[in-house]
PDBQT receptor file of N, H, CA, C and O in Angstrom, charges set to zero:
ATOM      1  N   UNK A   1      73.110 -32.452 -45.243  1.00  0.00    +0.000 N 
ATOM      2  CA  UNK A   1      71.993 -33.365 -45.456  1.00  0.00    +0.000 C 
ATOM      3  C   UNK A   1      70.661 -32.731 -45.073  1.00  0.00    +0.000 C 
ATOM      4  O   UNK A   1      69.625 -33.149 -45.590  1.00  0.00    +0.000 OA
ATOM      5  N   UNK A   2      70.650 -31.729 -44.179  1.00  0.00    +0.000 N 
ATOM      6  H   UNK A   2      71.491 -31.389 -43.759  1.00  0.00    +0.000 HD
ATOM      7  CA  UNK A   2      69.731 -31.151 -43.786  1.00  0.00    +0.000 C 
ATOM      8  C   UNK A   2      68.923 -30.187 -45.197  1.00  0.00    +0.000 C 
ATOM      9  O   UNK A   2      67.767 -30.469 -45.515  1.00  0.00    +0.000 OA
ATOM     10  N   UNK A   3      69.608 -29.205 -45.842  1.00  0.00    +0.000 N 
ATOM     11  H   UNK A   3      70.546 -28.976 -45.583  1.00  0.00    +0.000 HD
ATOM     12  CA  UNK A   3      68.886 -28.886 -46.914  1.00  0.00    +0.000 C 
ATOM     13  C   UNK A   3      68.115 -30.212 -48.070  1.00  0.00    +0.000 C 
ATOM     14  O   UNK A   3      67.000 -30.120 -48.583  1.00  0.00    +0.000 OA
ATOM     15  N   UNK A   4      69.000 -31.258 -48.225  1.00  0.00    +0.000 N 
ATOM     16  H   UNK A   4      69.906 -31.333 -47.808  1.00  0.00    +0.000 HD
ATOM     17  CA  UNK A   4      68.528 -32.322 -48.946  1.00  0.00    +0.000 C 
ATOM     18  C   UNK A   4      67.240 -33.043 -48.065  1.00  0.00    +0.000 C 
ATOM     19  O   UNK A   4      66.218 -33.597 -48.470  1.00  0.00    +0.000 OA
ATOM     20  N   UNK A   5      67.614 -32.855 -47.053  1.00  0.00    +0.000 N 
ATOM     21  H   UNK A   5      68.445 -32.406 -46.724  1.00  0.00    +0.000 HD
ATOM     22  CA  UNK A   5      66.060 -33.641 -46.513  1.00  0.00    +0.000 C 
ATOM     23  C   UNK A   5      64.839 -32.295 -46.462  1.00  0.00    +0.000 C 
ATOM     24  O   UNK A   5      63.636 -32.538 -46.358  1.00  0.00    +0.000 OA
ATOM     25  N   UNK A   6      65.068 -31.714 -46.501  1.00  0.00    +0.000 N 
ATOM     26  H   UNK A   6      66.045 -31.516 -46.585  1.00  0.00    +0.000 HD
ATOM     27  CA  UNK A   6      64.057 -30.043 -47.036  1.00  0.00    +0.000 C 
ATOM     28  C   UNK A   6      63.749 -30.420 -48.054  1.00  0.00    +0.000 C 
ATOM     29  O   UNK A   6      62.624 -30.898 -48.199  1.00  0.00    +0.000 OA
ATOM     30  N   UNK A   7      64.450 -30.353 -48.880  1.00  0.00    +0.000 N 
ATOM     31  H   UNK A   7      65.364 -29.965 -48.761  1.00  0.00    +0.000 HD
ATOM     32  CA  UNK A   7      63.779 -30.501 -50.866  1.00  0.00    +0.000 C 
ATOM     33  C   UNK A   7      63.229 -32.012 -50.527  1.00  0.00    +0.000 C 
ATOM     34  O   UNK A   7      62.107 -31.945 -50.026  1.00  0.00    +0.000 OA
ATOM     35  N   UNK A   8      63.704 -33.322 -50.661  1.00  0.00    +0.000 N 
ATOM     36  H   UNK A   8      64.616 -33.376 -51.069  1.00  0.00    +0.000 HD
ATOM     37  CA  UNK A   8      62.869 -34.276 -50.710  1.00  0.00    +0.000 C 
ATOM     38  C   UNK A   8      62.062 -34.255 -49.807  1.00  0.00    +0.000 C 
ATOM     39  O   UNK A   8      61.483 -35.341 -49.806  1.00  0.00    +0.000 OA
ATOM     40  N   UNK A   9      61.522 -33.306 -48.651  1.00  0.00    +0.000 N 
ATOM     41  H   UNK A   9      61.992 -32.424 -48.652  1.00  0.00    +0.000 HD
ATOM     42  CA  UNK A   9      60.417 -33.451 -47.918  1.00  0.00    +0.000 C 
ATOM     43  C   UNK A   9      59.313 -31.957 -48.805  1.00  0.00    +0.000 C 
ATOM     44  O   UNK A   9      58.461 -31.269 -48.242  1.00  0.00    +0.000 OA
ATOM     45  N   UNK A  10      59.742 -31.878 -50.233  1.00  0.00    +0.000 N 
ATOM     46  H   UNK A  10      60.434 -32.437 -50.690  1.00  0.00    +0.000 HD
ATOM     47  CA  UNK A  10      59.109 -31.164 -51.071  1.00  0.00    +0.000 C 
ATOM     48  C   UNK A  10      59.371 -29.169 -50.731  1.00  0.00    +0.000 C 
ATOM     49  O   UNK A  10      58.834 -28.300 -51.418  1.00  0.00    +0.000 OA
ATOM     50  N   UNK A  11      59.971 -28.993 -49.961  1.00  0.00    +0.000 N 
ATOM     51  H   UNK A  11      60.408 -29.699 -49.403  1.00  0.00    +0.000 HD
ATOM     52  CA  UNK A  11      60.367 -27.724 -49.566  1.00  0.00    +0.000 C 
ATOM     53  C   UNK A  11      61.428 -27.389 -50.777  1.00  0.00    +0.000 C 
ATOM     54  O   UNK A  11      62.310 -28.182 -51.106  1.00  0.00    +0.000 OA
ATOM     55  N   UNK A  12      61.229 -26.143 -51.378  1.00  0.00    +0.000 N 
ATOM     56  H   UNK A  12      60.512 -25.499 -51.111  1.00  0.00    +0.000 HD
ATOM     57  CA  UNK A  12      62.147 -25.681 -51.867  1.00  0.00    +0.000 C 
ATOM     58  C   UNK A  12      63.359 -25.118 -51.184  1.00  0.00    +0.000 C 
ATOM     59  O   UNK A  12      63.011 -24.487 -50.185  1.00  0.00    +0.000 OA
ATOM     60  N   UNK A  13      64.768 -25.121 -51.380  1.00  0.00    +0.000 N 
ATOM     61  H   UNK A  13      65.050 -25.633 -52.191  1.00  0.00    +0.000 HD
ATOM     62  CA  UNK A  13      65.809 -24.728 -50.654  1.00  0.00    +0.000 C 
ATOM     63  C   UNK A  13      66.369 -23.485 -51.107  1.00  0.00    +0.000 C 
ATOM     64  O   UNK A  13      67.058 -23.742 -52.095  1.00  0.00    +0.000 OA
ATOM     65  N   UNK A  14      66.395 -22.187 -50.830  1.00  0.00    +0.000 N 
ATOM     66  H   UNK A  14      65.835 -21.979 -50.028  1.00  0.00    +0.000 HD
ATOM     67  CA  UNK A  14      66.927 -21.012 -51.588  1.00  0.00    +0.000 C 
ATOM     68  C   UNK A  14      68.314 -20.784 -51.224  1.00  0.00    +0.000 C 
ATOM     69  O   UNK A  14      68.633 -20.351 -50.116  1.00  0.00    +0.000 OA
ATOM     70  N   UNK A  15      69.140 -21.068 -52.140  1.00  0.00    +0.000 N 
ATOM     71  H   UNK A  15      68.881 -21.420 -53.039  1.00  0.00    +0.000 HD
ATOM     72  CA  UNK A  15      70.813 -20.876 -52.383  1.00  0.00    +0.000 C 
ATOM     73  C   UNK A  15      71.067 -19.159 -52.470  1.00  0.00    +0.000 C 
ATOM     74  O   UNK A  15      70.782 -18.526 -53.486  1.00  0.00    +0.000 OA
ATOM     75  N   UNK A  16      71.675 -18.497 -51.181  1.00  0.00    +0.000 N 
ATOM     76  H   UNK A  16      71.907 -19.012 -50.355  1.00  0.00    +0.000 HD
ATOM     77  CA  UNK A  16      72.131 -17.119 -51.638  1.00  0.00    +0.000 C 
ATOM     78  C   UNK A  16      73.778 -17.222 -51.429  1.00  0.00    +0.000 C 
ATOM     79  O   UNK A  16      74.406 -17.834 -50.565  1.00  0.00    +0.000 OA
ATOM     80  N   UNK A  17      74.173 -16.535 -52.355  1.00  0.00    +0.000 N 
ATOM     81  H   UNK A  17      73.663 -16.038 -53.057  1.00  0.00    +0.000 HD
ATOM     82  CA  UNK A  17      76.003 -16.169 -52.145  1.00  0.00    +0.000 C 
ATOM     83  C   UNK A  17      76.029 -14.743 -52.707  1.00  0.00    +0.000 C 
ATOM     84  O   UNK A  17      75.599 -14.216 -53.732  1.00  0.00    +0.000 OA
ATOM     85  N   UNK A  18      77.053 -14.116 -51.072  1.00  0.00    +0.000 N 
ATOM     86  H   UNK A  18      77.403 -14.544 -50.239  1.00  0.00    +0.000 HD
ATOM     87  CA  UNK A  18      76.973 -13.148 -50.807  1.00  0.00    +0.000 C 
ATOM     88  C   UNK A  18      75.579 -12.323 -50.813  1.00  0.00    +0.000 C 
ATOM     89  O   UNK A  18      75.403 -11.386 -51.592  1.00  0.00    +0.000 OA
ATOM     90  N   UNK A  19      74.650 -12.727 -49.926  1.00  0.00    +0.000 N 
ATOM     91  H   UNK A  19      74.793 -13.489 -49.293  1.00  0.00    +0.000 HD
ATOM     92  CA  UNK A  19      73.470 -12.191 -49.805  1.00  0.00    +0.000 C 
ATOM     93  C   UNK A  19      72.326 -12.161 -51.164  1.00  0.00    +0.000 C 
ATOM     94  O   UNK A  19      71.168 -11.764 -51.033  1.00  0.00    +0.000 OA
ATOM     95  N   UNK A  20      72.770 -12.540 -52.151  1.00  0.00    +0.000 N 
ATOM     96  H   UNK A  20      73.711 -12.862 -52.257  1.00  0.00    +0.000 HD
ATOM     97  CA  UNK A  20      71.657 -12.371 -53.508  1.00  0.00    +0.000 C 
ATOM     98  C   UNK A  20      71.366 -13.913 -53.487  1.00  0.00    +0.000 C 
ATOM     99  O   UNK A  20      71.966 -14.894 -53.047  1.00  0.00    +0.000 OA
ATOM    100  N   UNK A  21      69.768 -13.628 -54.386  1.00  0.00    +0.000 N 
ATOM    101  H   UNK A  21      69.281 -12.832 -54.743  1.00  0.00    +0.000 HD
ATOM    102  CA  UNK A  21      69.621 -15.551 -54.643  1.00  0.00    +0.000 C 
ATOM    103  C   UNK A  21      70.861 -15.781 -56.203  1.00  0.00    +0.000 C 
ATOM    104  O   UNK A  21      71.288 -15.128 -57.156  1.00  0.00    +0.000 OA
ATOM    105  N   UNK A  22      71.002 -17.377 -55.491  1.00  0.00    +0.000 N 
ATOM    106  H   UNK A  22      70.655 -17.908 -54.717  1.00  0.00    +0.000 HD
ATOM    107  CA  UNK A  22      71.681 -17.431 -56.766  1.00  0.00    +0.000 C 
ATOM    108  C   UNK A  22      71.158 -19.031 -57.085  1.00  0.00    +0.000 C 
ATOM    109  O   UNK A  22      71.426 -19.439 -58.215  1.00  0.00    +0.000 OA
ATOM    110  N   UNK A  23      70.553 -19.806 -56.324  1.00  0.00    +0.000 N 
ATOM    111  H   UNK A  23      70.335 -19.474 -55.407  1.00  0.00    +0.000 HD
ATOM    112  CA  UNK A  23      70.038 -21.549 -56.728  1.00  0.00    +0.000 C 
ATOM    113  C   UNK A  23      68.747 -21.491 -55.769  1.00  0.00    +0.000 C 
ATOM    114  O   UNK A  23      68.436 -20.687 -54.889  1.00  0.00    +0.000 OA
ATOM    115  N   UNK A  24      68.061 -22.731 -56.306  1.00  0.00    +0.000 N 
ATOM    116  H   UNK A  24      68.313 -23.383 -57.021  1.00  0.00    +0.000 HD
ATOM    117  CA  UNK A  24      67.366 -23.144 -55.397  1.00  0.00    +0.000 C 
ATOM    118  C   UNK A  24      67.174 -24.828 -55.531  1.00  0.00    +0.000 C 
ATOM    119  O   UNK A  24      67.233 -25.162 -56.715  1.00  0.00    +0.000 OA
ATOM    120  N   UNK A  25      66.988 -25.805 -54.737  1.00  0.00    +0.000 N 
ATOM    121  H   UNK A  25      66.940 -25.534 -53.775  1.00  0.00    +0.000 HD
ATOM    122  CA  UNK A  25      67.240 -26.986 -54.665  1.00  0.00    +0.000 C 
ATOM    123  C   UNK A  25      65.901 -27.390 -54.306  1.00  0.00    +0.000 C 
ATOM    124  O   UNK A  25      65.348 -26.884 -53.330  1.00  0.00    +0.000 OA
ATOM    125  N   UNK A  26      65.301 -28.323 -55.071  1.00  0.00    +0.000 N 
ATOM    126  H   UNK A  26      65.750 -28.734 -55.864  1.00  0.00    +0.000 HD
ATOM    127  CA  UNK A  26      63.870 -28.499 -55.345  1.00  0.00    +0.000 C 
ATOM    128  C   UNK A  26      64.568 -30.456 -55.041  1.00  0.00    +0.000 C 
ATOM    129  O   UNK A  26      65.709 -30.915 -55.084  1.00  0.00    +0.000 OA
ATOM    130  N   UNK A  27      63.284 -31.066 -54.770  1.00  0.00    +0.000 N 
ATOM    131  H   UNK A  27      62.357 -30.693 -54.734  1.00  0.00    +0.000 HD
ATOM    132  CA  UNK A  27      63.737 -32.595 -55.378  1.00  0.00    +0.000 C 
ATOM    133  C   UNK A  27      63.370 -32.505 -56.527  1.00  0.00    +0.000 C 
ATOM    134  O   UNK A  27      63.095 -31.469 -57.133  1.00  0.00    +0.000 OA
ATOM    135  N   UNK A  28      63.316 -34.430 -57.203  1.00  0.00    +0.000 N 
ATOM    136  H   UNK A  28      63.540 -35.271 -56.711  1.00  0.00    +0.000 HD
ATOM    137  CA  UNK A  28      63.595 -34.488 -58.409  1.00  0.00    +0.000 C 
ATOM    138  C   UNK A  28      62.031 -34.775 -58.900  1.00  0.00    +0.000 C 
ATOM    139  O   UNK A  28      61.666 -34.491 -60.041  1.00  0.00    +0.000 OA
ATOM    140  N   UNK A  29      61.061 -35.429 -57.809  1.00  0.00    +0.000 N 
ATOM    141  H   UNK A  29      61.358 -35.660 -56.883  1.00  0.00    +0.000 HD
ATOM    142  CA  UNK A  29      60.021 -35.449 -58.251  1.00  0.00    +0.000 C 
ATOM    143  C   UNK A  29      59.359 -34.252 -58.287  1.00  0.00    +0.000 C 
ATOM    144  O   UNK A  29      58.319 -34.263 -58.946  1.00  0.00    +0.000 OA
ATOM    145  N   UNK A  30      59.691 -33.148 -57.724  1.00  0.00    +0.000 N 
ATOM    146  H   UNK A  30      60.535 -33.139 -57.188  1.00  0.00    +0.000 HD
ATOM    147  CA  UNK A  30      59.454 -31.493 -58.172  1.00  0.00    +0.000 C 
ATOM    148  C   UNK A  30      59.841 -31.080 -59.541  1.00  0.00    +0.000 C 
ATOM    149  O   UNK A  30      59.106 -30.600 -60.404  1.00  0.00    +0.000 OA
ATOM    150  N   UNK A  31      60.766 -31.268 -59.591  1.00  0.00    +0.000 N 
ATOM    151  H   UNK A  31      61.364 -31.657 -58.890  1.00  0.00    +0.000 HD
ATOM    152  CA  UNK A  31      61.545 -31.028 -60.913  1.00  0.00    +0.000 C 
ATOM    153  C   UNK A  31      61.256 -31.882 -61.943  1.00  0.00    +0.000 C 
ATOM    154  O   UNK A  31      61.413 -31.516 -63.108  1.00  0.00    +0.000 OA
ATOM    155  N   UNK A  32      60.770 -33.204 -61.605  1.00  0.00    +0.000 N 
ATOM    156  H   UNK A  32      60.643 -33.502 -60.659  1.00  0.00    +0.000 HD
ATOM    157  CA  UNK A  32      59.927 -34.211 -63.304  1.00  0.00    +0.000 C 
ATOM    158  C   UNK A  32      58.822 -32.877 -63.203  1.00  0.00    +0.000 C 
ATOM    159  O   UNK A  32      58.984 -32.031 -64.082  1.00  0.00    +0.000 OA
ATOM    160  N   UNK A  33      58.121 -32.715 -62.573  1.00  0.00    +0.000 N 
ATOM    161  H   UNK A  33      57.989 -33.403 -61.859  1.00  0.00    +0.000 HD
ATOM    162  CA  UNK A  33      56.962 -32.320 -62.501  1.00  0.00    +0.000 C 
ATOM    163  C   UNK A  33      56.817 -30.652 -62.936  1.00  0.00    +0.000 C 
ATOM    164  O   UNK A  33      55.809 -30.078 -63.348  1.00  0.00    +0.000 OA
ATOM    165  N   UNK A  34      58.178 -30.093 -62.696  1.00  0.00    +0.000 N 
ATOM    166  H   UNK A  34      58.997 -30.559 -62.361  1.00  0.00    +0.000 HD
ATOM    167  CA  UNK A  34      57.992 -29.167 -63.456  1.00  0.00    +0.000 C 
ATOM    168  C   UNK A  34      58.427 -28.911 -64.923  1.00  0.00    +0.000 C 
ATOM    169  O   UNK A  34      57.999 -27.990 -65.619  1.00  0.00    +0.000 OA
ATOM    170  N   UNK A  35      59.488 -30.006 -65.370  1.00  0.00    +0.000 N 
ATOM    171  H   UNK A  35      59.836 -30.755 -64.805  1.00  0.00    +0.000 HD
ATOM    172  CA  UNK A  35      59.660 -30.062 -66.577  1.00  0.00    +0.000 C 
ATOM    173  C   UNK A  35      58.343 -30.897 -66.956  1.00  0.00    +0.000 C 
ATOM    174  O   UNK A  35      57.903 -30.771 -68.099  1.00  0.00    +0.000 OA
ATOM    175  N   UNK A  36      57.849 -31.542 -66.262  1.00  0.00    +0.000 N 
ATOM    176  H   UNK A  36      58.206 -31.644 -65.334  1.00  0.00    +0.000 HD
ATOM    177  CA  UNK A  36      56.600 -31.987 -67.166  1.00  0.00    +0.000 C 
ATOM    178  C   UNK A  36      55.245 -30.823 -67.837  1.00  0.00    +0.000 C 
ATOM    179  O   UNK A  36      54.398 -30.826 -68.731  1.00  0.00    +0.000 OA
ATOM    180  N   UNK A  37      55.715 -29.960 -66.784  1.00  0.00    +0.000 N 
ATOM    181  H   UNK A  37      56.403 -29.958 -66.059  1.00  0.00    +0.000 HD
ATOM    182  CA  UNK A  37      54.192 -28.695 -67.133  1.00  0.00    +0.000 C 
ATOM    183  C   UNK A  37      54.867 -27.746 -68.082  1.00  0.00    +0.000 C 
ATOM    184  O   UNK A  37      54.248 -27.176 -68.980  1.00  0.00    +0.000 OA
ATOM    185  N   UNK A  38      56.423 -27.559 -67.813  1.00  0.00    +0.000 N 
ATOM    186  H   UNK A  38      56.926 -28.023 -67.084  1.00  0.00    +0.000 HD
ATOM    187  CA  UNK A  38      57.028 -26.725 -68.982  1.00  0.00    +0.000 C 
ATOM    188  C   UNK A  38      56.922 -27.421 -70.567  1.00  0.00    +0.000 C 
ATOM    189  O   UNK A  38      56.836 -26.690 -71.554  1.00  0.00    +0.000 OA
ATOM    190  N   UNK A  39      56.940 -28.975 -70.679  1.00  0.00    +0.000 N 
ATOM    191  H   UNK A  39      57.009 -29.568 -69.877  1.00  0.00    +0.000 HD
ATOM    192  CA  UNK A  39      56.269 -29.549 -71.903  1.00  0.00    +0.000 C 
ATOM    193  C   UNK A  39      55.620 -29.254 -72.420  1.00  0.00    +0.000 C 
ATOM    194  O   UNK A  39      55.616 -28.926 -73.607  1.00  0.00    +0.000 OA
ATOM    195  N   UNK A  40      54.198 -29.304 -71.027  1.00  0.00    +0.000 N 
ATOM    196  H   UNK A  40      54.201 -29.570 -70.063  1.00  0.00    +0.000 HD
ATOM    197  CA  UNK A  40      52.939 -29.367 -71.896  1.00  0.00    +0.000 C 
ATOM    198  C   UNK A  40      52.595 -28.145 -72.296  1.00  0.00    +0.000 C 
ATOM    199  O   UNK A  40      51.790 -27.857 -73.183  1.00  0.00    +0.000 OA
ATOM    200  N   UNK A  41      53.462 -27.160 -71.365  1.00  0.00    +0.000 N 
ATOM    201  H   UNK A  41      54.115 -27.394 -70.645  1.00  0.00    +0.000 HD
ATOM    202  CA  UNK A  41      53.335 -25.424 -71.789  1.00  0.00    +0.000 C 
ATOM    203  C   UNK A  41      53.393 -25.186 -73.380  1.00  0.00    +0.000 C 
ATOM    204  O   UNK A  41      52.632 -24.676 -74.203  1.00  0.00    +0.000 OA
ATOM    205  N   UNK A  42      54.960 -25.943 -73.428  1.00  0.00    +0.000 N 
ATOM    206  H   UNK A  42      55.578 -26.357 -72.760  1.00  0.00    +0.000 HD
ATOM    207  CA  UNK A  42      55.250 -25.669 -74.988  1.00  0.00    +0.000 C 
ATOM    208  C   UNK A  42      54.457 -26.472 -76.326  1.00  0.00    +0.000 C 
ATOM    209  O   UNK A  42      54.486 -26.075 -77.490  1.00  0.00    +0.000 OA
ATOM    210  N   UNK A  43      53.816 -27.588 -75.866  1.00  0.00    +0.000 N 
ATOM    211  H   UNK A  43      53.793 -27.911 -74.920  1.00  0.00    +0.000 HD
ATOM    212  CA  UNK A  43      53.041 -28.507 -76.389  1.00  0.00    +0.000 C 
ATOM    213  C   UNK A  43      51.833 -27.718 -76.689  1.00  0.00    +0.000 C 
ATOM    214  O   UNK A  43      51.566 -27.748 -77.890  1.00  0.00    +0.000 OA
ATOM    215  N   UNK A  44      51.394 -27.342 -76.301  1.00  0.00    +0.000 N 
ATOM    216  H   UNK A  44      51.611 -27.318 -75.325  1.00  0.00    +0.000 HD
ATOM    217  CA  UNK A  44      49.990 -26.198 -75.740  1.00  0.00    +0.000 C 
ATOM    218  C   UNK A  44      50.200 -25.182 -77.477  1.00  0.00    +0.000 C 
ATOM    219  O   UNK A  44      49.720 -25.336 -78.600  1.00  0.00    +0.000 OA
ATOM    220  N   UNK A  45      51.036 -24.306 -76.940  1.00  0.00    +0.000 N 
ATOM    221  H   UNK A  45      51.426 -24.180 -76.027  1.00  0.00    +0.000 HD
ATOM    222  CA  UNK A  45      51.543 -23.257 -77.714  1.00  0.00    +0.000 C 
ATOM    223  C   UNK A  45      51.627 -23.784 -79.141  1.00  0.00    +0.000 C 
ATOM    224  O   UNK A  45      51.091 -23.298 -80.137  1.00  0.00    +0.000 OA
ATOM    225  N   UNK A  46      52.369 -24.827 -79.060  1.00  0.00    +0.000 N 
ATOM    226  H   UNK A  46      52.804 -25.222 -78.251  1.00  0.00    +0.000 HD
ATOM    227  CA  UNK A  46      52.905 -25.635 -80.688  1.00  0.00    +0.000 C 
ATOM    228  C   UNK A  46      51.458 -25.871 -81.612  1.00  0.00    +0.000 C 
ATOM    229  O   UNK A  46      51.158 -25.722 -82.797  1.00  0.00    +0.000 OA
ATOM    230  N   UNK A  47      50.621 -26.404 -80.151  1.00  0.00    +0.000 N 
ATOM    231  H   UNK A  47      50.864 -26.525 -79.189  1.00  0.00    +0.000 HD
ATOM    232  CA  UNK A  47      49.563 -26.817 -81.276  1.00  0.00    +0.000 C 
ATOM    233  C   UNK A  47      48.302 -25.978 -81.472  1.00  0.00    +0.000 C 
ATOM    234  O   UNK A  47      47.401 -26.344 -82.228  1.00  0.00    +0.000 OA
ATOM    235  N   UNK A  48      48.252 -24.564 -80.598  1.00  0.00    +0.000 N 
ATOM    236  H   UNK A  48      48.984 -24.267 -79.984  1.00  0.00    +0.000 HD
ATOM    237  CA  UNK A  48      47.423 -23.643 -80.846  1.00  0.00    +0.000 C 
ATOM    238  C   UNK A  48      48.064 -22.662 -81.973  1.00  0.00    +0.000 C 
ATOM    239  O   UNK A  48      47.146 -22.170 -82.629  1.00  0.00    +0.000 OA
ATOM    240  N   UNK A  49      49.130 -22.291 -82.339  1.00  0.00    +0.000 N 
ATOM    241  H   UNK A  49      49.876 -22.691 -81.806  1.00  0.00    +0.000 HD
ATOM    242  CA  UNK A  49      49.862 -22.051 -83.414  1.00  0.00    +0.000 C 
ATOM    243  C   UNK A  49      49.679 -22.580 -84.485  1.00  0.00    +0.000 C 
ATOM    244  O   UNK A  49      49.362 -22.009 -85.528  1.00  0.00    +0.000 OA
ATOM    245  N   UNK A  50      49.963 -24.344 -84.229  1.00  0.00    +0.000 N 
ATOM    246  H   UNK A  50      50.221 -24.808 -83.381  1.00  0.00    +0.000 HD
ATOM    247  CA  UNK A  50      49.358 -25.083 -85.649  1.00  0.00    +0.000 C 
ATOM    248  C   UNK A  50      47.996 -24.977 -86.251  1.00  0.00    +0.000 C 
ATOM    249  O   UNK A  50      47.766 -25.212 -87.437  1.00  0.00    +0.000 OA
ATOM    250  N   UNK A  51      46.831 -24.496 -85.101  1.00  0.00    +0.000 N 
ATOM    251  H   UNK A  51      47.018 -24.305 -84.138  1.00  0.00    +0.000 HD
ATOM    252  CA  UNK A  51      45.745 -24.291 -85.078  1.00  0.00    +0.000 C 
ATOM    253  C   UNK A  51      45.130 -23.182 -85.848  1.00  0.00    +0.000 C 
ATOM    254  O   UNK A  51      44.219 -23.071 -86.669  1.00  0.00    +0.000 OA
ATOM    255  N   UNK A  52      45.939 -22.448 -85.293  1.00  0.00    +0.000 N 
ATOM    256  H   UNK A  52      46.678 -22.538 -84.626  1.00  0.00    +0.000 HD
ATOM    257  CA  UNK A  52      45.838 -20.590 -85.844  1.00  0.00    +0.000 C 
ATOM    258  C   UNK A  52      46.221 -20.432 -87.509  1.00  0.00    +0.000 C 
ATOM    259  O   UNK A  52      45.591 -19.754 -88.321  1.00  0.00    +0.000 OA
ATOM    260  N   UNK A  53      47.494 -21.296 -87.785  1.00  0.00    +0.000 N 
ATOM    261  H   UNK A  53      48.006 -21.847 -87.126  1.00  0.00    +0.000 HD
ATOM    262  CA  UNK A  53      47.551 -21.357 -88.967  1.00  0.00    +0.000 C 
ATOM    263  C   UNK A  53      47.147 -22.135 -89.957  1.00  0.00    +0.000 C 
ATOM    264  O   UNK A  53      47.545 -22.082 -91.120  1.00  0.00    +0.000 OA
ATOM    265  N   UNK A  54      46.127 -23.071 -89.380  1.00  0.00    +0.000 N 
ATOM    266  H   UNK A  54      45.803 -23.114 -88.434  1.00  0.00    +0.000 HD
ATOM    267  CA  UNK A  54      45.414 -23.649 -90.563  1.00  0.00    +0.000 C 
ATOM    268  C   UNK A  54      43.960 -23.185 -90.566  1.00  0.00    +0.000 C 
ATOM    269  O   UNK A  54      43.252 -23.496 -91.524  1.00  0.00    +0.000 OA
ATOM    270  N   UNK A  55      43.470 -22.469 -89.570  1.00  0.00    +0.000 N 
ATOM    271  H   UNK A  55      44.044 -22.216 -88.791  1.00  0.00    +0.000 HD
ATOM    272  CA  UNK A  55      42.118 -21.338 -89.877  1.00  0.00    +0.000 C 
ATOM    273  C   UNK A  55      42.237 -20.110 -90.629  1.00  0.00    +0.000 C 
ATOM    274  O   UNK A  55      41.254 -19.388 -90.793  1.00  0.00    +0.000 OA
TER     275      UNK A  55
């Protein structure tokens, strides 16, 4: 419970097995929030593309 109260106190948690990273445990309002900017990333791109090709 201790790593889970880390991530929901917004701390990222770094998962290693056998010494390499292999996870990391974020909460979930971290994680809306980064699938929300990876959206608008691709949203961004989609419509400067659409942009490019109608100039």
């Amino acid at each position: 419970t201790m790593i889970m109260d880390q991530a929901v106190a917004g701390h990222p948690v770094e998962i290693t097995r056998r010494g390499r990273e292999s996870a990391v445990i974020i909460s979930k309002t971290s994680y809306e929030a980064y699938k929300k900017a990876e959206y608008d990333v691709a949203y961004y791109k989609i419509s400067v593309s659409k942009e490019n090709s109608e100039a």
